[in-house]
C-alpha positions as CSV (number, residue, x, y, z in Angstrom):
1,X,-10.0,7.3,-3.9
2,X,-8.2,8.9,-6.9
3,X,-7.4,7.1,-10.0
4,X,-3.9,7.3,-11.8
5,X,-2.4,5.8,-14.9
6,X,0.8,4.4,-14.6
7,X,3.1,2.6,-16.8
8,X,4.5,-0.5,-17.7
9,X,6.5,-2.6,-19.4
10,X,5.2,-5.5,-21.3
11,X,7.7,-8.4,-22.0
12,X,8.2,-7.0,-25.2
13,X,9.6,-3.9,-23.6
14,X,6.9,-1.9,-24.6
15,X,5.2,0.5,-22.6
16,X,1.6,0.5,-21.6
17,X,-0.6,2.4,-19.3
18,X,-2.7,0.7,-16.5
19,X,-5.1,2.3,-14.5
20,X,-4.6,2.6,-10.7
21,X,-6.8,3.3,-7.5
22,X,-4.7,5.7,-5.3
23,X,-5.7,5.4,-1.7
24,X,-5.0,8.9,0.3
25,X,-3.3,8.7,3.4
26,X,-6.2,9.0,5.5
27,X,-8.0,6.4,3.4
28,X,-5.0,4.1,3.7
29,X,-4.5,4.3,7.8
30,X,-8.0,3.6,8.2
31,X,-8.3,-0.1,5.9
32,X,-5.2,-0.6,7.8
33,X,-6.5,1.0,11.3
34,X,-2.9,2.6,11.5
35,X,-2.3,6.6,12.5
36,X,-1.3,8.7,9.3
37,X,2.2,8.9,10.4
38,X,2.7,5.5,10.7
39,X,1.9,5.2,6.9
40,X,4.3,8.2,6.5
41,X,7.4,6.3,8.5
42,X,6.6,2.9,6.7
43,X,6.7,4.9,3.5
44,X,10.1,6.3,4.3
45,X,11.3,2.5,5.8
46,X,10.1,1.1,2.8
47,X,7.2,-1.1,4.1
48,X,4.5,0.4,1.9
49,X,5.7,2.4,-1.0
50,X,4.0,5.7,-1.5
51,X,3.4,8.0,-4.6
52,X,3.8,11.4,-4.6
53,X,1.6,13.8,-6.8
54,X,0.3,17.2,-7.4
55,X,2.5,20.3,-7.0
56,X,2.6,19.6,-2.9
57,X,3.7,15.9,-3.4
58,X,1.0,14.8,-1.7
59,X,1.6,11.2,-0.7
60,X,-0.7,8.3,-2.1
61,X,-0.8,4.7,-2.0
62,X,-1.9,1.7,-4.5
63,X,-4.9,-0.1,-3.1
64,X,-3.4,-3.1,-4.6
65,X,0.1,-2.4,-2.1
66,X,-2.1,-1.8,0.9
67,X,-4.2,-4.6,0.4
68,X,-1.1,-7.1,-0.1
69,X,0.6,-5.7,3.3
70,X,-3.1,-5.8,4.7
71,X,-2.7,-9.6,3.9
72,X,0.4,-10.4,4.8
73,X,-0.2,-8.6,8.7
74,X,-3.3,-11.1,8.8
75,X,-1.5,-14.2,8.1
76,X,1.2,-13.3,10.3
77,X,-1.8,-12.5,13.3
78,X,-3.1,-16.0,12.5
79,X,0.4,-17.9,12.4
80,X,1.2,-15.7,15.9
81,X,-2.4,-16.7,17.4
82,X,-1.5,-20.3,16.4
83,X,1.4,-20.5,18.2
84,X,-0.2,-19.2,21.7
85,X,-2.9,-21.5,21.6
86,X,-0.4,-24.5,21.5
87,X,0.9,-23.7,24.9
């Protein structure tokens, strides 16, 4: 896990930098227990928004991103489980 600074606006419109964990792809598909092109289609669909850095464009991904979609595919497991155990 790398660490990156980013910034931001603040409501004033200024600019401020906040530090971000960077999850590699590897380290992303497996929290997820996805295969690394799957993070590399849902980064191009849009489903989990990746970085690129370094000279190569290496592909990274905010642990904050992957733990919200990690979230939101547990909810919809539960709501989906829910459902069959009513019939």
């Amino acid at each position: 896990m790398s660490t990156s600074r980013n910034r931001e606006k603040t409501k004033q419109g200024t600019q401020k930098y906040v530090r971000t964990s960077l999850l590699t792809v590897r380290e992303a598909g497996r929290l997820l227990n996805v295969a690394d092109y799957t993070l590399r289609r849902w980064d191009a669909q849009g489903t989990l928004k990746a970085y690129r850095i370094g000279p190569r464009g290496d592909r990274r991904f905010r642990q904050e991103d992957v733990a919200a979609l990690l979230f939101k595919q547990t909810r919809e497991l539960d709501a989906h489980s829910a459902k069959l155990s009513r019939h």
